[in-house]
N, CA, C and O atoms as a GROMACS GRO file, in nm:
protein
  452
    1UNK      N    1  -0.356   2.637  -2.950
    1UNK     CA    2  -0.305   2.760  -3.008
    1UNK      C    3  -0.324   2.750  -3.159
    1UNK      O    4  -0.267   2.653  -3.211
    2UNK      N    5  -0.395   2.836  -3.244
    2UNK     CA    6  -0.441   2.863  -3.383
    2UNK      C    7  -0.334   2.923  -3.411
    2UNK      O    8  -0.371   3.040  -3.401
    3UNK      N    9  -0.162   2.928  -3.458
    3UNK     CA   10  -0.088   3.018  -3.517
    3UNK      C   11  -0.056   2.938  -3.664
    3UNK      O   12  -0.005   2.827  -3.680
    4UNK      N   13  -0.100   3.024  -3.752
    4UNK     CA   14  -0.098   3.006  -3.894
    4UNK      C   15   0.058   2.986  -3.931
    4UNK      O   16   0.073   2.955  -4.049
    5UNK      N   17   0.207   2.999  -3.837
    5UNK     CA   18   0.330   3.021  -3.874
    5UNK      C   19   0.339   2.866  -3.924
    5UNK      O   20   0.283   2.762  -3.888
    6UNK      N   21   0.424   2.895  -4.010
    6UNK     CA   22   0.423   2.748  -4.101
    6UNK      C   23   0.542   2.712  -3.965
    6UNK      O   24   0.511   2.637  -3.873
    7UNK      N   25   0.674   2.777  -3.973
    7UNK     CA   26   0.766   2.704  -3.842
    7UNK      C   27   0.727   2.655  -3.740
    7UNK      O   28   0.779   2.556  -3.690
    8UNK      N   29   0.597   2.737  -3.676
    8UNK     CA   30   0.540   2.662  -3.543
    8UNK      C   31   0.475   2.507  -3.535
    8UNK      O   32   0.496   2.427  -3.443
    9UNK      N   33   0.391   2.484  -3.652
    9UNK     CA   34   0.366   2.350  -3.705
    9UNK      C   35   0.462   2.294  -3.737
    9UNK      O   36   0.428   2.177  -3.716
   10UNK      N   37   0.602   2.289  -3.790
   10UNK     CA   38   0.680   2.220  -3.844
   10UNK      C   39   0.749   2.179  -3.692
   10UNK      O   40   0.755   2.059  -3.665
   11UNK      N   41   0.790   2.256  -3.613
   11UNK     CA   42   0.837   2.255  -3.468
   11UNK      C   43   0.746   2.100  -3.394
   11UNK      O   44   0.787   1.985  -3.375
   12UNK      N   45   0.614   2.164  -3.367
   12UNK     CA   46   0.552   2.079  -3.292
   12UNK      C   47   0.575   1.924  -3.352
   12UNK      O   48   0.600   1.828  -3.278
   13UNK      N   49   0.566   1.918  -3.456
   13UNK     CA   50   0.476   1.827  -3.549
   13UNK      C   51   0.631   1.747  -3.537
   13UNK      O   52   0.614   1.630  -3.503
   14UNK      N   53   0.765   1.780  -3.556
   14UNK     CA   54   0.880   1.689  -3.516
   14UNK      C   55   0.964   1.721  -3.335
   14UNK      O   56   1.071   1.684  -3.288
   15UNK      N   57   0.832   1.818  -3.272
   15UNK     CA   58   0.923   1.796  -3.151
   15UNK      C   59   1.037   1.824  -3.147
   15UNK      O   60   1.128   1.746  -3.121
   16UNK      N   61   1.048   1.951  -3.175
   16UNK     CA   62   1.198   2.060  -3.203
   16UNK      C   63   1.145   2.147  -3.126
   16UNK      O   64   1.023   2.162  -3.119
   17UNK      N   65   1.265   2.242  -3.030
   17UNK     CA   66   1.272   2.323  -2.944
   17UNK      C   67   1.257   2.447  -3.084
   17UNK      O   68   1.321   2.449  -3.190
   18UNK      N   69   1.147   2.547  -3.034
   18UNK     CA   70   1.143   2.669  -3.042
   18UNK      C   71   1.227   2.761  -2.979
   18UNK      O   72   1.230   2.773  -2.857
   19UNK      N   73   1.312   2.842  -3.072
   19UNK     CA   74   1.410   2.918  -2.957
   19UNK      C   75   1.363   3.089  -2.994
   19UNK      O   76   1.314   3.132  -3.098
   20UNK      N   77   1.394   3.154  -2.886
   20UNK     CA   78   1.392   3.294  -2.825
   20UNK      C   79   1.470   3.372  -2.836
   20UNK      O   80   1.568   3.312  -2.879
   21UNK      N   81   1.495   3.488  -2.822
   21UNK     CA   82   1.577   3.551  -2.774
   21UNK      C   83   1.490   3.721  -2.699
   21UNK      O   84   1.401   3.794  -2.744
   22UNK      N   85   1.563   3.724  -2.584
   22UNK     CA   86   1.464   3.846  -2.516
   22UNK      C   87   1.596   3.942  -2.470
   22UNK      O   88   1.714   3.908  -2.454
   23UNK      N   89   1.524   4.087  -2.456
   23UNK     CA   90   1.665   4.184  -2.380
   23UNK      C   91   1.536   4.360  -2.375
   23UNK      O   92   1.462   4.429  -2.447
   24UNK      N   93   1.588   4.348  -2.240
   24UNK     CA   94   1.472   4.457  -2.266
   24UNK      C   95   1.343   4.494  -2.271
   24UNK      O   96   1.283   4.597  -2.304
   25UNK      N   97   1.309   4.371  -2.226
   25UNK     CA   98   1.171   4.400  -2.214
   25UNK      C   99   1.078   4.350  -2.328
   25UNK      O  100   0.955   4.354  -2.325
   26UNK      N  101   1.168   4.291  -2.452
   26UNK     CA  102   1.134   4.233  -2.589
   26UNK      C  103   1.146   4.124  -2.620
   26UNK      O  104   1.264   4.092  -2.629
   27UNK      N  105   1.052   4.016  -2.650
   27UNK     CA  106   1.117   3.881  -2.699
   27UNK      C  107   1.108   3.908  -2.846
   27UNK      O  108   1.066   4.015  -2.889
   28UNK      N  109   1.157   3.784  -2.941
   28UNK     CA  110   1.167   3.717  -3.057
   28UNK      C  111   1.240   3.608  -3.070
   28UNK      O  112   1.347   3.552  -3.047
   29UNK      N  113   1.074   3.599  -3.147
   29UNK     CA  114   1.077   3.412  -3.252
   29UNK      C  115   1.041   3.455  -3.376
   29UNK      O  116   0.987   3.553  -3.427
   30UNK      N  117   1.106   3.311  -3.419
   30UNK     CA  118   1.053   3.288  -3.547
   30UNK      C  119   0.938   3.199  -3.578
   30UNK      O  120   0.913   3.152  -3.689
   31UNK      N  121   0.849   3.175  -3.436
   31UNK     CA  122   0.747   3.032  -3.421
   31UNK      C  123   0.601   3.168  -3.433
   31UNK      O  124   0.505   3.115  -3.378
   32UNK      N  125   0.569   3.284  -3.472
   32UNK     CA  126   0.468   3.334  -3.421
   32UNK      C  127   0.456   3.440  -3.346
   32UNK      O  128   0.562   3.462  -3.288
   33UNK      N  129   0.360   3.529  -3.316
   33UNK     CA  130   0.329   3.631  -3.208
   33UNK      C  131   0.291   3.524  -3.120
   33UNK      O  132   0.344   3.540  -3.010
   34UNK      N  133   0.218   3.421  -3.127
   34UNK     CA  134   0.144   3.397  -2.999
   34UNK      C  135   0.207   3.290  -2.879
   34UNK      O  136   0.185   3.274  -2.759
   35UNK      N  137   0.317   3.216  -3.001
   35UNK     CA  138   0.451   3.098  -2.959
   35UNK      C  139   0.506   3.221  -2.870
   35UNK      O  140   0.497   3.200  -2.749
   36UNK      N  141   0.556   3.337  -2.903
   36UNK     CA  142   0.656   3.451  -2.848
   36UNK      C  143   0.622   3.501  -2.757
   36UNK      O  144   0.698   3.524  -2.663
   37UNK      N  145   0.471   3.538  -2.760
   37UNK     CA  146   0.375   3.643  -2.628
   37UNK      C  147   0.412   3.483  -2.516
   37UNK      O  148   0.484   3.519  -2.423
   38UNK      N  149   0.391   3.380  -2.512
   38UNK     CA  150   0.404   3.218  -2.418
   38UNK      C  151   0.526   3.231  -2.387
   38UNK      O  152   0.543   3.210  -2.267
   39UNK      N  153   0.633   3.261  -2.450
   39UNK     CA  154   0.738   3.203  -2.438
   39UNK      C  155   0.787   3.327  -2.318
   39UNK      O  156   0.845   3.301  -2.212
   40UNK      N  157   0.741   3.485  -2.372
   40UNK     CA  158   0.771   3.588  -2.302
   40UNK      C  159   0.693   3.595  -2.173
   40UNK      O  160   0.721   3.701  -2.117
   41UNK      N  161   0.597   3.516  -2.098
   41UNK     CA  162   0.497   3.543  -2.023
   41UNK      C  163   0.589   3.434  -1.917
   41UNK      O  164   0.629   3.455  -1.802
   42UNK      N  165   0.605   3.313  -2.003
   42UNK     CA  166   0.672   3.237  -1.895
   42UNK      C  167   0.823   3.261  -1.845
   42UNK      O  168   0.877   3.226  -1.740
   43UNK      N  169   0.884   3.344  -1.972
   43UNK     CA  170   0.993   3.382  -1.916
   43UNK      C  171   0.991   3.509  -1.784
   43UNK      O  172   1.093   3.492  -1.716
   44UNK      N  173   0.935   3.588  -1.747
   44UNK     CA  174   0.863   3.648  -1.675
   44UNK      C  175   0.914   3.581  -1.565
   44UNK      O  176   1.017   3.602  -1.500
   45UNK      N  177   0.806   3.481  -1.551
   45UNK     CA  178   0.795   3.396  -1.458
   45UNK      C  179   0.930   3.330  -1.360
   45UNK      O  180   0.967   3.340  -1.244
   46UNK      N  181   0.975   3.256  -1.490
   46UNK     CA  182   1.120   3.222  -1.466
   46UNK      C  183   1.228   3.299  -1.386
   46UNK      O  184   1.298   3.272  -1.288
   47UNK      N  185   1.213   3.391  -1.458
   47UNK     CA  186   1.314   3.523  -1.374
   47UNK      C  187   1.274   3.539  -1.271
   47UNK      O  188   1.361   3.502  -1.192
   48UNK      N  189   1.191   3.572  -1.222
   48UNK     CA  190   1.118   3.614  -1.081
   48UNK      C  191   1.138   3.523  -0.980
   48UNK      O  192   1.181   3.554  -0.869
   49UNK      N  193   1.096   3.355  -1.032
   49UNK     CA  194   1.147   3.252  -0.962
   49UNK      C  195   1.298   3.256  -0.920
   49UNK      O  196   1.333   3.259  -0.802
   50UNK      N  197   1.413   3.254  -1.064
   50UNK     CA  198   1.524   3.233  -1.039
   50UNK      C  199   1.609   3.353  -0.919
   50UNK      O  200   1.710   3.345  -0.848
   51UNK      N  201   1.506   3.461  -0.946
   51UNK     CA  202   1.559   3.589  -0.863
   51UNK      C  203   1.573   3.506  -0.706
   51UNK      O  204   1.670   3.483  -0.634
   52UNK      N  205   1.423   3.474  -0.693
   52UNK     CA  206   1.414   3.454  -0.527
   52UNK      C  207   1.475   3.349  -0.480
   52UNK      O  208   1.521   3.342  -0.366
   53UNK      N  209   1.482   3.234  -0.588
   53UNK     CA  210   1.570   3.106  -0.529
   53UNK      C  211   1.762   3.146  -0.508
   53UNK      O  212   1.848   3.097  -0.434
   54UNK      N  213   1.766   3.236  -0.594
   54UNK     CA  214   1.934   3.292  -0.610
   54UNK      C  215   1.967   3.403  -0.456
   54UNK      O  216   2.070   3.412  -0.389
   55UNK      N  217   1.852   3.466  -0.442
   55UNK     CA  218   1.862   3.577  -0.302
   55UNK      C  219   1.828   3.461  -0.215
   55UNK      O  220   1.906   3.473  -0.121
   56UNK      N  221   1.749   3.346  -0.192
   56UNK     CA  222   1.706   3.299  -0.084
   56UNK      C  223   1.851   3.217  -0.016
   56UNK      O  224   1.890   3.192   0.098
   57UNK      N  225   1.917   3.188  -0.185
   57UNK     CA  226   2.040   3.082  -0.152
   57UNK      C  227   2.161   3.150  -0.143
   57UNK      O  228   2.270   3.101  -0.173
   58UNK      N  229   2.143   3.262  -0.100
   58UNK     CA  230   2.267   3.372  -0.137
   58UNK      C  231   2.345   3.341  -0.260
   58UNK      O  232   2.466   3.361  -0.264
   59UNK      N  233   2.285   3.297  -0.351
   59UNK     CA  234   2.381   3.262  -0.508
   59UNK      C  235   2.397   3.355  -0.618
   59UNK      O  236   2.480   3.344  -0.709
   60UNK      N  237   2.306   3.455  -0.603
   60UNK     CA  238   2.269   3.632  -0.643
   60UNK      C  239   2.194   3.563  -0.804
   60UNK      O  240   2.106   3.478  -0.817
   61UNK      N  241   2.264   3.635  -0.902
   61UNK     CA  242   2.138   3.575  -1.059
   61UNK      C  243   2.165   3.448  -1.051
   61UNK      O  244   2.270   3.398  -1.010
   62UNK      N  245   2.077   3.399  -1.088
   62UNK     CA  246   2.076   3.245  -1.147
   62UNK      C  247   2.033   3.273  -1.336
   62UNK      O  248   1.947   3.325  -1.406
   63UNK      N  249   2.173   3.188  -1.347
   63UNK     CA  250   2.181   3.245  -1.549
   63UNK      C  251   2.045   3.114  -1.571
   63UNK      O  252   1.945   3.149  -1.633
   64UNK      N  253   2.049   3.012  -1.532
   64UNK     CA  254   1.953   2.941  -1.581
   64UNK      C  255   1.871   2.922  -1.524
   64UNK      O  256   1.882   2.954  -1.405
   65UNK      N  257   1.722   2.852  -1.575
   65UNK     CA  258   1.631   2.810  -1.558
   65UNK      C  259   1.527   2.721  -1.628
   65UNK      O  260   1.489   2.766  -1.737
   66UNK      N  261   1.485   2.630  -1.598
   66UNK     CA  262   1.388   2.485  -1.664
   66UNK      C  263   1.245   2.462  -1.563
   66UNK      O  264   1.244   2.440  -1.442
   67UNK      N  265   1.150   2.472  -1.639
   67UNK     CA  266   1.041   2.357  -1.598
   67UNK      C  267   0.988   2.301  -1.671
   67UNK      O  268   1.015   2.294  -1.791
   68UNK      N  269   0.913   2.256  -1.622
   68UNK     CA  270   0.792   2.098  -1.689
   68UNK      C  271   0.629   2.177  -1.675
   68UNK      O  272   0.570   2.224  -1.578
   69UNK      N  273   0.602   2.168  -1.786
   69UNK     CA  274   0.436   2.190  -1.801
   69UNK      C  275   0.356   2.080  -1.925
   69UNK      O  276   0.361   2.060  -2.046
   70UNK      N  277   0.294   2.035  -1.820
   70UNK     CA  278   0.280   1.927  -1.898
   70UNK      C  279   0.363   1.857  -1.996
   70UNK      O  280   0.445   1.778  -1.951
   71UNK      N  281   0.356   1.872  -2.111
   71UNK     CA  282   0.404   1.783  -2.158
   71UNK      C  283   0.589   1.857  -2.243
   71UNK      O  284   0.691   1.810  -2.293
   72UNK      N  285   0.538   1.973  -2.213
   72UNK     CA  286   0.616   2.091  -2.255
   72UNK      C  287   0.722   2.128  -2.146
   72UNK      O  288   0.710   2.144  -2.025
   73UNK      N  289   0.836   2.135  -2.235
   73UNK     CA  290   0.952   2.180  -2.167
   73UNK      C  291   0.967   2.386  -2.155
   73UNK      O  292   0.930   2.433  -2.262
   74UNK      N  293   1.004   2.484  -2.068
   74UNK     CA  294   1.045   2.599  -2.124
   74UNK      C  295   1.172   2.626  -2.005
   74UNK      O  296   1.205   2.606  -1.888
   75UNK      N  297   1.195   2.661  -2.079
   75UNK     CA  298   1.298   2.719  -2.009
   75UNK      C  299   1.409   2.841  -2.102
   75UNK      O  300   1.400   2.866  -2.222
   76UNK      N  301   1.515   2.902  -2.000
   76UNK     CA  302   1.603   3.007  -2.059
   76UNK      C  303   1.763   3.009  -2.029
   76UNK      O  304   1.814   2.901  -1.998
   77UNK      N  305   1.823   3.091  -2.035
   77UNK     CA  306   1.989   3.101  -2.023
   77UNK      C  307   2.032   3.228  -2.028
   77UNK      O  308   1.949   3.307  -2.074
   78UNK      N  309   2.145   3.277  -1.992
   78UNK     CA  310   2.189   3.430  -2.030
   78UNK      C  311   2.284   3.358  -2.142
   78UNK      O  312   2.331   3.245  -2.150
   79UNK      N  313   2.291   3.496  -2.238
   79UNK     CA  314   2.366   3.471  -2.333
   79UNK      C  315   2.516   3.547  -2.297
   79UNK      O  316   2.547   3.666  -2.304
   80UNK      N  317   2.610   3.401  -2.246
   80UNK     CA  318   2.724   3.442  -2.239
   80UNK      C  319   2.839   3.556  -2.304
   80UNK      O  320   2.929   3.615  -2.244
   81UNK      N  321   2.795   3.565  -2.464
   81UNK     CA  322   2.841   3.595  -2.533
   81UNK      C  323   2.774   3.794  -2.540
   81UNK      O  324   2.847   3.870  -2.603
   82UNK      N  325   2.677   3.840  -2.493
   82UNK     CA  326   2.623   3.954  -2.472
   82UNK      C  327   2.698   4.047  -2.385
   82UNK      O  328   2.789   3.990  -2.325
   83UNK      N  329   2.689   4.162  -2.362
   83UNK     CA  330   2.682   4.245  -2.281
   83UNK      C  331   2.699   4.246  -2.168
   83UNK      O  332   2.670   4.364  -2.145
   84UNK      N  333   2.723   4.207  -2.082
   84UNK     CA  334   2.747   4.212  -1.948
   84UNK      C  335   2.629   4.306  -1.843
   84UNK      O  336   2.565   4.275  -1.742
   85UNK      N  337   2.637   4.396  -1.902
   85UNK     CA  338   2.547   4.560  -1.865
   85UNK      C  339   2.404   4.550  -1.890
   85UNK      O  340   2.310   4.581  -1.817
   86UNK      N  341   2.404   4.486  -2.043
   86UNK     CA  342   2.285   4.459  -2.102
   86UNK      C  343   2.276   4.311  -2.181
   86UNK      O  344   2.277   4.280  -2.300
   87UNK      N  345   2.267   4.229  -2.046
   87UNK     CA  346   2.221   4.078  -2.146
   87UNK      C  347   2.157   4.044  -2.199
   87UNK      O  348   2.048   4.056  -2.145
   88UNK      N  349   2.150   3.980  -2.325
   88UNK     CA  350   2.043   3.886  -2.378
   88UNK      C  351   2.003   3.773  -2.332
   88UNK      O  352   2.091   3.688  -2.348
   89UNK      N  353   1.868   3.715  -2.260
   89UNK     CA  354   1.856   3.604  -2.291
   89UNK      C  355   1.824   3.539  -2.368
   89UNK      O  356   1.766   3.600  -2.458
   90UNK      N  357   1.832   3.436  -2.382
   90UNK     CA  358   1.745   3.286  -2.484
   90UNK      C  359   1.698   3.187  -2.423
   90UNK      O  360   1.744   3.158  -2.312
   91UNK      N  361   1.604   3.117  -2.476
   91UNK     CA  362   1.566   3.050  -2.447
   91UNK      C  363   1.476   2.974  -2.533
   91UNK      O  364   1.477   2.999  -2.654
   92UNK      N  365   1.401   2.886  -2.487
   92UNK     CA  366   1.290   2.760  -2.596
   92UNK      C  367   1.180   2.719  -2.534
   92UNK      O  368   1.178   2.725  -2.411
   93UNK      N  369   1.103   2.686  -2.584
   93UNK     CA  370   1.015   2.593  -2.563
   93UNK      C  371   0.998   2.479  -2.660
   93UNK      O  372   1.005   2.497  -2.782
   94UNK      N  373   0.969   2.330  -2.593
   94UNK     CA  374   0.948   2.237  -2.702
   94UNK      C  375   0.884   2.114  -2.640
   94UNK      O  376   0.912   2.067  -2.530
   95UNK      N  377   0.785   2.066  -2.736
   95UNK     CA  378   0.657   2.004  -2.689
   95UNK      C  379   0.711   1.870  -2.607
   95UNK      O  380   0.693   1.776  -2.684
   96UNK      N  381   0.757   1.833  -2.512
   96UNK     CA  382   0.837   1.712  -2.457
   96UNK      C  383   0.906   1.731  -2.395
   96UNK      O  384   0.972   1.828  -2.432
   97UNK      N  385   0.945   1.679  -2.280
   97UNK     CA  386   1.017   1.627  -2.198
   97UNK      C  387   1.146   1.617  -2.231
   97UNK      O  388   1.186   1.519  -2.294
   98UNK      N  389   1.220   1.707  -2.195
   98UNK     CA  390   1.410   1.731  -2.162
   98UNK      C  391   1.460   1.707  -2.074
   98UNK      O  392   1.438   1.794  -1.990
   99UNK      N  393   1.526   1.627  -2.037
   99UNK     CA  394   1.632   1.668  -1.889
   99UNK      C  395   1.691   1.782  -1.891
   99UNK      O  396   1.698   1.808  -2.011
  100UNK      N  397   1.753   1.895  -1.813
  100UNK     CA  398   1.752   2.023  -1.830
  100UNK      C  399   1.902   2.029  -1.905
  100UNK      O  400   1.910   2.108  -1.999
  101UNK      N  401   2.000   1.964  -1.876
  101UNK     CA  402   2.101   1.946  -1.929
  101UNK      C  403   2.083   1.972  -2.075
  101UNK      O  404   2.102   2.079  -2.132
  102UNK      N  405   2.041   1.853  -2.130
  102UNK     CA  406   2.039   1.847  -2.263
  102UNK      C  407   1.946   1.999  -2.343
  102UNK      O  408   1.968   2.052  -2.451
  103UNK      N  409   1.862   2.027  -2.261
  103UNK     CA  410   1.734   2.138  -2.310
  103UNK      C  411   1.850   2.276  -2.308
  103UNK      O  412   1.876   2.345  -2.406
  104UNK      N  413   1.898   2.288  -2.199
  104UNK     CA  414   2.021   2.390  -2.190
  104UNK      C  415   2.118   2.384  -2.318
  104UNK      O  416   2.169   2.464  -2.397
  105UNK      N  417   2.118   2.301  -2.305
  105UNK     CA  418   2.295   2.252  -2.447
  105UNK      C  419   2.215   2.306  -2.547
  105UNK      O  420   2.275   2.393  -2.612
  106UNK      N  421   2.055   2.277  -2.597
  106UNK     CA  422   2.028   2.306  -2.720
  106UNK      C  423   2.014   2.452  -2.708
  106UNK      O  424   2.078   2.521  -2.787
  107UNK      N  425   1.945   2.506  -2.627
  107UNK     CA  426   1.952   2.656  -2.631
  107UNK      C  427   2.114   2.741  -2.659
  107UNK      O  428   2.140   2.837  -2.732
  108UNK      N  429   2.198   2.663  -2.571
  108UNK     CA  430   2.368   2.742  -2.611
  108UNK      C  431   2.414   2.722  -2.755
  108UNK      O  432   2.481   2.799  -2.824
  109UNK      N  433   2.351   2.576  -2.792
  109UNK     CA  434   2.402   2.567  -2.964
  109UNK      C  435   2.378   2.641  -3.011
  109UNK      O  436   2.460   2.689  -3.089
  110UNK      N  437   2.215   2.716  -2.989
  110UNK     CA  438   2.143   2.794  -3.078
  110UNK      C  439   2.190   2.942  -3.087
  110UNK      O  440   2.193   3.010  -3.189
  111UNK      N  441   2.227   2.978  -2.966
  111UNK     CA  442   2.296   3.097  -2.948
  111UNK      C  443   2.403   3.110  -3.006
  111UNK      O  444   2.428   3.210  -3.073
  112UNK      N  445   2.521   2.968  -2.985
  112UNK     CA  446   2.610   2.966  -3.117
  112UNK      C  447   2.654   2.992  -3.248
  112UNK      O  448   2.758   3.017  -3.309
  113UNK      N  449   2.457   2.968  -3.276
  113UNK     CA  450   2.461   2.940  -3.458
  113UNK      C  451   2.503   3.031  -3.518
  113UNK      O  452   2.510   3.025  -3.641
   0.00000   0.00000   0.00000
């Protein structure tokens, strides 16, 4: 990925989670259009997954979700603190390997901040 964002290099380059925020059909970062268009494509994904594993398990939404791509962690969360009607999620991506626990905690800090 060629993104000229000085944050997206600074991210990779110490292996810091890129964080998100989406609602609506919209993401935003501060890593780039092209970190954001990735982050929004896989979040996509995520949802769709978490939909069918939550209806398959009768568990209805599933607020979270994590995978592994290569070497890259992504994953998301609902933002507790939102709307009810109309949630926000968040979420990250970051070049390495998380246990989901810890990858989760950093996304809620961030939502914190």
């Amino acid at each position: 990925m060629d993104d000229g964002n000085e944050a997206f290099h600074i991210a990779l380059e110490k292996g810091e989670a890129r964080f998100f925020r989406a609602s609506r059909g919209s993401a935003k970062g501060k890593t780039g259009l092209e970190d954001t268009a990735r982050f929004a494509e896989n979040l996509m994904i995520l949802q769709e997954c978490a939909i069918l594993i939550g209806e398959k398990l009768e568990m209805g939404a599933v607020a979270r979700a994590t995978f592994y791509e290569g070497d890259d962690t992504f994953g998301f969360c609902f933002d507790q603190n939102s709307d009810s009607q109309d949630p926000e999620v968040a979420g990250a991506i970051v070049n390495r390997r998380l246990p989901m626990e810890e990858f989760v905690s950093s996304i809620r800090d961030s939502i914190n901040e």
